[in-house]
C-alpha positions as MATLAB code, in Angstrom:
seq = 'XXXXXXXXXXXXXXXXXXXXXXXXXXXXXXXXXXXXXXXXXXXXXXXXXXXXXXXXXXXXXXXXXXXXXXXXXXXXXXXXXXXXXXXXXXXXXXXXXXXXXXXXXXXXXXXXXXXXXXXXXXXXXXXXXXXXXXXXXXXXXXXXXXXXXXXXXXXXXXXXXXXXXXXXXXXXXXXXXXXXXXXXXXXXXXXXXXXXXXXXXXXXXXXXXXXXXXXXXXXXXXXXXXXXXXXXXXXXXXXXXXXXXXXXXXXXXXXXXXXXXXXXXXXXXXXXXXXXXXXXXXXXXXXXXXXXXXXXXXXXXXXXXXXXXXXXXXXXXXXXXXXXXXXXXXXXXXXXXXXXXXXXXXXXXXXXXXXXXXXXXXXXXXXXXXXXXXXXXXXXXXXXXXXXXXXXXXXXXXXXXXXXXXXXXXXXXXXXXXXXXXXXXXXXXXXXXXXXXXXXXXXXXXXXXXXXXXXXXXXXXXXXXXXXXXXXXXXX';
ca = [
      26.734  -92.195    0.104;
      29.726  -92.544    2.014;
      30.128  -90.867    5.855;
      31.629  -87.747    6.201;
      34.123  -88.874    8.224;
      35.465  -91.126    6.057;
      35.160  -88.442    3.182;
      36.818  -85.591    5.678;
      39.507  -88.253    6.244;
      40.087  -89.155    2.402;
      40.203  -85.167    1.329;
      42.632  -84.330    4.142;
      45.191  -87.127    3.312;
      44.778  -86.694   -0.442;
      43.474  -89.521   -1.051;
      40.643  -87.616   -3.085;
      39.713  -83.963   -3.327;
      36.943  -81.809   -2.234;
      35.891  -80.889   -5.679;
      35.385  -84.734   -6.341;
      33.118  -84.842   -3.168;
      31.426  -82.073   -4.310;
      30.686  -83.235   -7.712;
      29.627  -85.958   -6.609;
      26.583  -84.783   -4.423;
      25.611  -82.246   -7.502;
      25.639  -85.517   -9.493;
      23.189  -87.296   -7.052;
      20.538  -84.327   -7.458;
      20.917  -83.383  -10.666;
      19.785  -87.343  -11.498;
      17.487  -87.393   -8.450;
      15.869  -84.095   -7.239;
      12.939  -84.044   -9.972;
      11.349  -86.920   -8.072;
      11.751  -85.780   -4.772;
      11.646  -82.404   -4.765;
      14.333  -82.316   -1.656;
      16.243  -79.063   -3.067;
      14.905  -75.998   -4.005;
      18.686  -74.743   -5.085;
      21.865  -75.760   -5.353;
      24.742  -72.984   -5.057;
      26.989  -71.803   -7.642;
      29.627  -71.375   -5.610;
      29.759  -74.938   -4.183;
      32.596  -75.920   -6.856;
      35.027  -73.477   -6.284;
      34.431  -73.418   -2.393;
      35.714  -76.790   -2.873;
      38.464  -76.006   -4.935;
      39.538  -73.941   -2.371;
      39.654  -76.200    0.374;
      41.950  -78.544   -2.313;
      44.183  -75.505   -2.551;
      44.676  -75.227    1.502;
      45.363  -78.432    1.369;
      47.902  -78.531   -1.262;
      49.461  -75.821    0.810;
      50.037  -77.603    3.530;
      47.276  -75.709    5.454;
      44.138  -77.253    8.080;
      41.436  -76.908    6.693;
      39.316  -78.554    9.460;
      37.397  -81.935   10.392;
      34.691  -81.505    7.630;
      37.201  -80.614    4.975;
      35.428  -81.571    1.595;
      32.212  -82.126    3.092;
      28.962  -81.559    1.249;
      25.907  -80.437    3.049;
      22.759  -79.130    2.498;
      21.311  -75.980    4.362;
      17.499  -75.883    5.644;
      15.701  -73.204    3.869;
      15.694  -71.226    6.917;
      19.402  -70.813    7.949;
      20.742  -67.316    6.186;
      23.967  -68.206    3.643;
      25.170  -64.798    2.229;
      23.956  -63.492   -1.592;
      21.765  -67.470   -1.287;
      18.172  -67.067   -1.833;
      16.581  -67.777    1.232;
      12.964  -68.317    1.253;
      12.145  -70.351    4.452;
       8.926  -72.256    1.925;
       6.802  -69.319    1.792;
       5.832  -67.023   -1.217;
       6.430  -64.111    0.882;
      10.299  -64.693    0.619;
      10.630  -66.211   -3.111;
      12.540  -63.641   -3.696;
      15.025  -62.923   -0.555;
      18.607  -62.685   -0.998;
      20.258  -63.390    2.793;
      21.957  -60.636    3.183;
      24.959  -62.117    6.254;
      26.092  -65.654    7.316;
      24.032  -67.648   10.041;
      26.679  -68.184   12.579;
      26.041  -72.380   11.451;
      27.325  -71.613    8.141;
      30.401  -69.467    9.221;
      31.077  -72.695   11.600;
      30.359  -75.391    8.850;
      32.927  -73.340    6.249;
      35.819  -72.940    9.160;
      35.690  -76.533    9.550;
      35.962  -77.225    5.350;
      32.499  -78.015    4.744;
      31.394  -77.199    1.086;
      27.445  -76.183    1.438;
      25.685  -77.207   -1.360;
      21.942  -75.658   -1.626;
      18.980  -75.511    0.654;
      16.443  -78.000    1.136;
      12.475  -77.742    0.920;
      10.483  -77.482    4.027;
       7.106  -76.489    5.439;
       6.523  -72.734    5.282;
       8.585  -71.594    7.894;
       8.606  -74.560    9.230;
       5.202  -75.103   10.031;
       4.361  -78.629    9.466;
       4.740  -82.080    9.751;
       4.917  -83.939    6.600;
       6.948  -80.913    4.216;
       3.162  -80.491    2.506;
       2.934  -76.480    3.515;
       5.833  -75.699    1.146;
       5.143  -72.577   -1.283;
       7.454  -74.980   -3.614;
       5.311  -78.282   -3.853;
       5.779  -81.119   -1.018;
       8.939  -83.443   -1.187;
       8.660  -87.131   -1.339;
       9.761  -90.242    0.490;
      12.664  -91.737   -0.781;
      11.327  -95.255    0.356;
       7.845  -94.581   -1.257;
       7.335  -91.464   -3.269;
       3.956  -91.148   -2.871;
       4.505  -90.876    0.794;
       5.962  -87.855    2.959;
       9.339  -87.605    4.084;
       7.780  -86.081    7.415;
       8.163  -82.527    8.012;
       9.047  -79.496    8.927;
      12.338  -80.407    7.668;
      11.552  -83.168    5.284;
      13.564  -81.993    2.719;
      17.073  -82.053    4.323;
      15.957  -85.331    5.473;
      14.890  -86.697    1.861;
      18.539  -85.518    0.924;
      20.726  -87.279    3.608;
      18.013  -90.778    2.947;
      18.445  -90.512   -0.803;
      22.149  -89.809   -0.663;
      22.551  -86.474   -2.044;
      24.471  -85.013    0.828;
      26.012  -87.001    4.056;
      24.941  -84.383    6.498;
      22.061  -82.059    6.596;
      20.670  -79.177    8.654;
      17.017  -78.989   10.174;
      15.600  -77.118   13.029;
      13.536  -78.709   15.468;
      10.479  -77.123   17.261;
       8.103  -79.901   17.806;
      10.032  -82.432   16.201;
      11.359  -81.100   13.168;
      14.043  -83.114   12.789;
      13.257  -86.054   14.617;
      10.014  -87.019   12.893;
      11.148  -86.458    8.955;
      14.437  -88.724   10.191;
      12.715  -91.406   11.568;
       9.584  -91.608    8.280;
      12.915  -91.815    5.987;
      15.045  -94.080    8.093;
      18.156  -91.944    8.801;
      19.862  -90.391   12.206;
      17.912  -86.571   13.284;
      19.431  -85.162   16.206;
      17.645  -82.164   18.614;
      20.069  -80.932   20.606;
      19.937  -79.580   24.170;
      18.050  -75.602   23.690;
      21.079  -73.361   23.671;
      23.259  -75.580   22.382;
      23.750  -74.272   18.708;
      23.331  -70.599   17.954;
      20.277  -69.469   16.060;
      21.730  -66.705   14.900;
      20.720  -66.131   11.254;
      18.117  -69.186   11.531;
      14.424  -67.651   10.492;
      12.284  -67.203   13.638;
       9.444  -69.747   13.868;
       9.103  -70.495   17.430;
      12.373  -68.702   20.072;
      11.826  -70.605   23.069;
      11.452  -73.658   21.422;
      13.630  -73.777   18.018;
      16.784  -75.539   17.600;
      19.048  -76.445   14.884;
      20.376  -80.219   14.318;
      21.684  -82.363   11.803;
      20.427  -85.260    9.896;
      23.129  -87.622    9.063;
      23.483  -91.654    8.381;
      25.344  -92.865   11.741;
      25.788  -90.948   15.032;
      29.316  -90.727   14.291;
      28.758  -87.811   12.088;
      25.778  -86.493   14.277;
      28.551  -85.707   16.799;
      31.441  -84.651   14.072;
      29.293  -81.609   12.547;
      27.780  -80.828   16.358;
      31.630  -80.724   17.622;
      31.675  -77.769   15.172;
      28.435  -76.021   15.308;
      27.797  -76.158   19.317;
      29.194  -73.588   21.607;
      28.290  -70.119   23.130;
      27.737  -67.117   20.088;
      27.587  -63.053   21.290;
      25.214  -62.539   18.648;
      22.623  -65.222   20.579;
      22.479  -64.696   24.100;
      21.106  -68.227   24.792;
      23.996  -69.609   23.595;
      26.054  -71.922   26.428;
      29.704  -72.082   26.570;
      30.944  -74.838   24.173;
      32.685  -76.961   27.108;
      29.132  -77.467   29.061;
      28.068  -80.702   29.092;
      30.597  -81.674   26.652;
      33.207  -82.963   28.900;
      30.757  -86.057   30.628;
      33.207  -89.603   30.714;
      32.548  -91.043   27.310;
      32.013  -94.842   28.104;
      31.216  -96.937   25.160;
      28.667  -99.894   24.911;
      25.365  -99.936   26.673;
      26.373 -101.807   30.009;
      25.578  -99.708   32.913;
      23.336  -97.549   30.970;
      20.265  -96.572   32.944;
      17.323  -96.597   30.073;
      13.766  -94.913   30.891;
      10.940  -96.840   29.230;
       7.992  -94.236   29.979;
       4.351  -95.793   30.054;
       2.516  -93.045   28.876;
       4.687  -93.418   25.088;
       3.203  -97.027   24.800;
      -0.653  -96.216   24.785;
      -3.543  -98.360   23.263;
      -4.025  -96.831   19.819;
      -0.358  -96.689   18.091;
       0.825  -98.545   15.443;
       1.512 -102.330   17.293;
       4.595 -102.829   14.887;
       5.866  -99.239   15.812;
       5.489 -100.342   19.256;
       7.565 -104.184   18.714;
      10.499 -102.339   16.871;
      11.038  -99.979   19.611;
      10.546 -102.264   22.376;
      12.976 -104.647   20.694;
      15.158 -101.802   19.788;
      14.937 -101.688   24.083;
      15.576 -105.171   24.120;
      19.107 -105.258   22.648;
      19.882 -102.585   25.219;
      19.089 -104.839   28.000;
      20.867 -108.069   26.229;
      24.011 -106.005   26.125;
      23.844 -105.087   30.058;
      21.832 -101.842   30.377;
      18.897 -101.390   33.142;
      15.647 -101.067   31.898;
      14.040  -98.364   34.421;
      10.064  -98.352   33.443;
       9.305  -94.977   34.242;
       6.020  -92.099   34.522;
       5.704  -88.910   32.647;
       2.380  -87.709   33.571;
       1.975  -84.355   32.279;
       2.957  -85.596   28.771;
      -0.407  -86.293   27.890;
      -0.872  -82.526   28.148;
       2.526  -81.454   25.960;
       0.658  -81.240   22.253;
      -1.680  -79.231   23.668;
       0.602  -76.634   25.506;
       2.739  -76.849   22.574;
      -0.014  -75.383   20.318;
      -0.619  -72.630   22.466;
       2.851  -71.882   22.888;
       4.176  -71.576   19.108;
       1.718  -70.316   17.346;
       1.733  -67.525   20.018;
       5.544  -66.673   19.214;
       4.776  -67.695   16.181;
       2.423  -64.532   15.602;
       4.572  -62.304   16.496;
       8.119  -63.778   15.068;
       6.062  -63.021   11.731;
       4.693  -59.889   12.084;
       7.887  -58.633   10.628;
       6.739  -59.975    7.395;
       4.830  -57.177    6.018;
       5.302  -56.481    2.556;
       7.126  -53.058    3.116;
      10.186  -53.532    4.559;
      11.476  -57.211    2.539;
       9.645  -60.027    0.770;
       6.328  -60.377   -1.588;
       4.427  -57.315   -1.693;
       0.423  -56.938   -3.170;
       0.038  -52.958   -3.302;
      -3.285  -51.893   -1.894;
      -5.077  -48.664   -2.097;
      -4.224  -47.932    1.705;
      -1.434  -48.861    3.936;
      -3.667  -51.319    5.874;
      -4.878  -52.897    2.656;
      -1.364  -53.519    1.206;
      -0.620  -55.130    5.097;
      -3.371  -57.281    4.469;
      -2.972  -58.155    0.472;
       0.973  -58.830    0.960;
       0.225  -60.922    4.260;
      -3.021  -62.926    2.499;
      -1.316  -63.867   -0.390;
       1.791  -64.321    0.738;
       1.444  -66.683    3.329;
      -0.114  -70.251    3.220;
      -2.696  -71.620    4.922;
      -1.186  -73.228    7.919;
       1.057  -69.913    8.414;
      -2.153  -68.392    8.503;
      -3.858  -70.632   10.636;
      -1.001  -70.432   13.340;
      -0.790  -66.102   13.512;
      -4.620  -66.035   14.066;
      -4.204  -69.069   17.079;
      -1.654  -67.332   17.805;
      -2.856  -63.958   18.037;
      -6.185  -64.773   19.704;
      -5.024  -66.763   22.338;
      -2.470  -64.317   23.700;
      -4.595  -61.137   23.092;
      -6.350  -59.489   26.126;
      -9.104  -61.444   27.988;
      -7.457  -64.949   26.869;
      -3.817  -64.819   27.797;
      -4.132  -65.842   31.233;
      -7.060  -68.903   29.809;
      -4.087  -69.866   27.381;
      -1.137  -69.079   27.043;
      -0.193  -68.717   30.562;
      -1.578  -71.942   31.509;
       0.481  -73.476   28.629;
       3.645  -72.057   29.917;
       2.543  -73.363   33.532;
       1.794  -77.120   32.065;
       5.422  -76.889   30.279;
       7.107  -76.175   33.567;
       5.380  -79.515   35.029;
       6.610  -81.553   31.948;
      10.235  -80.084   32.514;
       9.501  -81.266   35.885;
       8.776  -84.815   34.999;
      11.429  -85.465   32.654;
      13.985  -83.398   35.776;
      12.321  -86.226   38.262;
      13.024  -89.163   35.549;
      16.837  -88.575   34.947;
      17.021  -89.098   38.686;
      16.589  -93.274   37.714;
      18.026  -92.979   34.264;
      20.592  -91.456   31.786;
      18.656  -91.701   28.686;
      14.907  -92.135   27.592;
      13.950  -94.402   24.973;
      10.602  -94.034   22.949;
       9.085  -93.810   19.697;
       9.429  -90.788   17.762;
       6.535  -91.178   15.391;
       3.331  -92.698   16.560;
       2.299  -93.651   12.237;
       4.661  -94.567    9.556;
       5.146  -92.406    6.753;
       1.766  -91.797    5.123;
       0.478  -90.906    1.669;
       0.417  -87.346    0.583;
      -2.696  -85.681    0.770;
      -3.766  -88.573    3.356;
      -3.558  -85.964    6.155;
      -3.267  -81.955    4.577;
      -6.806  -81.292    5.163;
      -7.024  -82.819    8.493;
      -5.000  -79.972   10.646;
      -5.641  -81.848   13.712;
      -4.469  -85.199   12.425;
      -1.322  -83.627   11.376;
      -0.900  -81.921   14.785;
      -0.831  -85.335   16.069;
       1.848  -86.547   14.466;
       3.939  -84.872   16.861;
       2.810  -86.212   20.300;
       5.694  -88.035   20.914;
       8.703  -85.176   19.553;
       6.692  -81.723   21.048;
       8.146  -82.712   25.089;
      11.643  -82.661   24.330;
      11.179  -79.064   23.169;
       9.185  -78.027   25.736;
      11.516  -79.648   28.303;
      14.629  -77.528   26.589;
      16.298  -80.916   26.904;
      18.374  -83.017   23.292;
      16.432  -85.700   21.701;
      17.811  -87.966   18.692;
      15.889  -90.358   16.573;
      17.863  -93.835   15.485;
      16.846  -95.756   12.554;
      15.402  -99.192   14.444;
      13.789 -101.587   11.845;
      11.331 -101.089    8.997;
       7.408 -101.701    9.107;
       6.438 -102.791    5.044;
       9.261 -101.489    4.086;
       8.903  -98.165    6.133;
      11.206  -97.076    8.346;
      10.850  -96.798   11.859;
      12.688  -94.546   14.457;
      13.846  -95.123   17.751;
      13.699  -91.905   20.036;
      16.226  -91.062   22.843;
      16.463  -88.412   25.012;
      18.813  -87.024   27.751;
      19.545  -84.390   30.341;
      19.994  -80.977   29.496;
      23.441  -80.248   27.860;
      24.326  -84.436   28.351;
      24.126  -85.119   24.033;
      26.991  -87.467   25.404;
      24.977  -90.055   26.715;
      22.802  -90.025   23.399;
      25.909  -90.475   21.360;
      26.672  -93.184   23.436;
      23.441  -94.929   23.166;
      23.335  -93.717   19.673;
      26.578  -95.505   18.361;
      26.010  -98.852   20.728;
      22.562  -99.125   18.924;
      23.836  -98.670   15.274;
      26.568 -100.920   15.950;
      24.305 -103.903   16.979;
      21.890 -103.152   14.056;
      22.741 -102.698   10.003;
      19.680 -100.062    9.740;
      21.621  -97.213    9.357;
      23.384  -98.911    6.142;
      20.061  -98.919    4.363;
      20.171  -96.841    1.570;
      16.496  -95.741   -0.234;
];
């Protein structure tokens, strides 16, 4: 799969169309999808959308920087008269009925979207196993998981069905499914991409991102989704943080090393790649800045608190009256519970009733307002560590990809999965995982994070790595 730069470059010269692009992509699915189960759709209209953008161009017109891109839509990101199910039975049937502001930004700037991609049930999960729709598989190792919540956009950037991809990231959502299938996952900074027309899992803590194969493109599509949105009042203005000095290479780079990532217990060949990964920083001139994060031992926890509480009540909406799967009951309060029962799966489940009892009289103040009191000391921390450095580097996963079924019945196990993605959300601040080696022919990622609104130093950091390593050429 070529970049999308280079096929944004080849459509706006002529040296190829859109429609050929576009075709191409379909091609990819149609002979690959069965086995991985990435996409749950494909749109009709993706052929003539990119007939269109041939037209404009034969007209002489700009059609924008992703002209004749293809790209594939989470399953939770709203694409007008698209069905729109976010992985749960309780949507199978849900038409979005307007344009997430994403997708009117991704179609001004010529991309062609091409269908929606599996994912836990709304996006509750970390290995794509919660899906109403069957779990999607690891293009390196089928009977592995692509990581999750957004392992299916992933799957489809790694088995080169799309060059970019959309995820959103609450715990790690985009971060963990790109490193466990070896491409580029990007978190940016909270506020920095409208969620406007995204499905509600988590609001203080969602964010959308792309997947992509080299930072390059991580930046391209961000250039046009980022920037401040009246329909999403925690939008920022699309010039902050944007305009930092872009320096190539890694010399004078401060990088954080924090202890408490490299604990007794993870995978030892996780823990070489990154550290090498670290290494060719420091061979190329950067300062290696060893530094402390001691409240991160305390983020999964506070995380759990925190989203299934939002969680609980982002879904209450889901009812069975207004929209979605209905079960008809014999009284109101029996249809609530019938729809609701059957509808959702049994991790949504699990979540609203965490959710629900934790912030409910008696235990709010025991729970969730201690959770929101430990994520202000982990915003702290990483506020205290930018003071030595300008980006943090770390693992994203603590396990390679494992089998599926190896951890669906062990909620806990899963949860853990995420101890090294869950801070960056917490801390509001952008996180990107770099492919940085394989482990038995797994992939591993390489995590960096940043200030607030500063996605320019992980660009940075981003493209120096991927030019001193051939990882992100690896094709599955």
């Amino acid at each position: 799969m070529e970049t999308a730069i280079n096929i944004a470059t080849d459509v706006r010269s002529g040296k190829r169309t859109a429609e050929s692009a576009v075709r191409e992509s379909l091609d990819a699915i149609e002979s690959g999808n069965e086995k991985l189960n990435a996409l749950l759709g494909v749109f009709a209209s993706a052929i003539e959308d990119a007939r269109e953008i041939d037209r404009r161009i034969a007209a002489g017109e700009d059609v924008g920087v992703l002209a004749g891109v293809p790209i594939v839509m989470k399953d939770n990101m709203l694409v007008k008269g698209e069905r729109c199910s976010a992985g749960s039975r309780i949507l199978e049937n849900y038409d979005a009925p307007y344009d997430a502001t994403v997708t009117k930004r991704l179609r001004a700037a010529g991309a062609v979207l091409i269908g929606r991609a599996n994912m836990d049930e709304f996006a509750m999960g970390s290995s794509t196993e919660n899906s109403h729709y069957g779990p999607s598989r690891n293009p390196w190792d089928v009977s592995r998981v692509p990581g999750g919540s957004s392992g299916g956009s992933a799957v489809a950037v790694a088995a080169g069905f799309a060059p970019i991809a959309l995820g959103s990231d609450t715990g790690g959502s985009i971060r963990q499914p790109a490193a466990l299938c070896g491409i580029v996952g990007l978190k940016p900074t909270y506020g920095r991409v409208s969620r406007h027309g995204l499905m509600a899992l988590s609001s203080s803590l969602d964010q959308i991102g792309p997947f992509t194969r080299t930072v390059e493109d991580a930046e391209l599509v961000m250039s046009v989704m980022q920037g401040e949105d009246e329909m999403d009042a925690t939008t920022a203005a699309d010039g902050e943080g944007s305009k930092a000095e872009r320096i190539e290479g890694a010399k004078g780079l401060r990088v954080g090393v924090p202890k408490e990532y490299f604990v007794d217990g993870m995978d030892e060949n996780i823990k070489k790649s990154v550290l090498d990964a670290v290494a060719e920083f420091e061979r190329a001139g950067a300062e290696i800045v060893p530094i402390s994060l001691p409240t991160a031992e305390y983020a999964l926890a506070a995380y759990y608190v925190i989203q299934p509480c939002e969680a609980a009540s982002n879904l209450g909406r889901f009812d069975g009256i207004r929209f979605g799967y209905s079960s008809e009951g014999q009284t109101l309060l029996e249809t609530y519970e019938r729809s609701r029962g059957e509808g959702f799966g049994a991790e949504t489940q699990r979540r609203i009733i965490l959710g629900t009892f934790v912030s409910s009289a008696g235990y709010s103040d025991a729970f969730y307002k201690k959770a929101s009191k430990v994520r202000t000391l982990i915003k702290r921390d990483f506020d205290e560590a930018f003071k030595r450095c300008d980006v943090i580097a770390a693992p994203t996963s603590p396990s390679l990809a494992w089998a599926i079924g190896e951890k669906f019945a062990d909620p806990l196990s899963m949860y853990l999965s995420d101890i090294y993605t869950v801070s960056a959300n917490l801390a509001t601040i952008p996180a990107m995982s770099v492919p940085c080696g394989f482990v038995d022919g797994l992939p591993v990622g390489l995590q960096l994070m940043a200030r607030p609104f500063d996605e320019a130093s992980l660009y940075r950091a981003g493209k120096f790595y991927q030019s001193v390593t051939d990882h992100h050429l690896k094709t599955a």
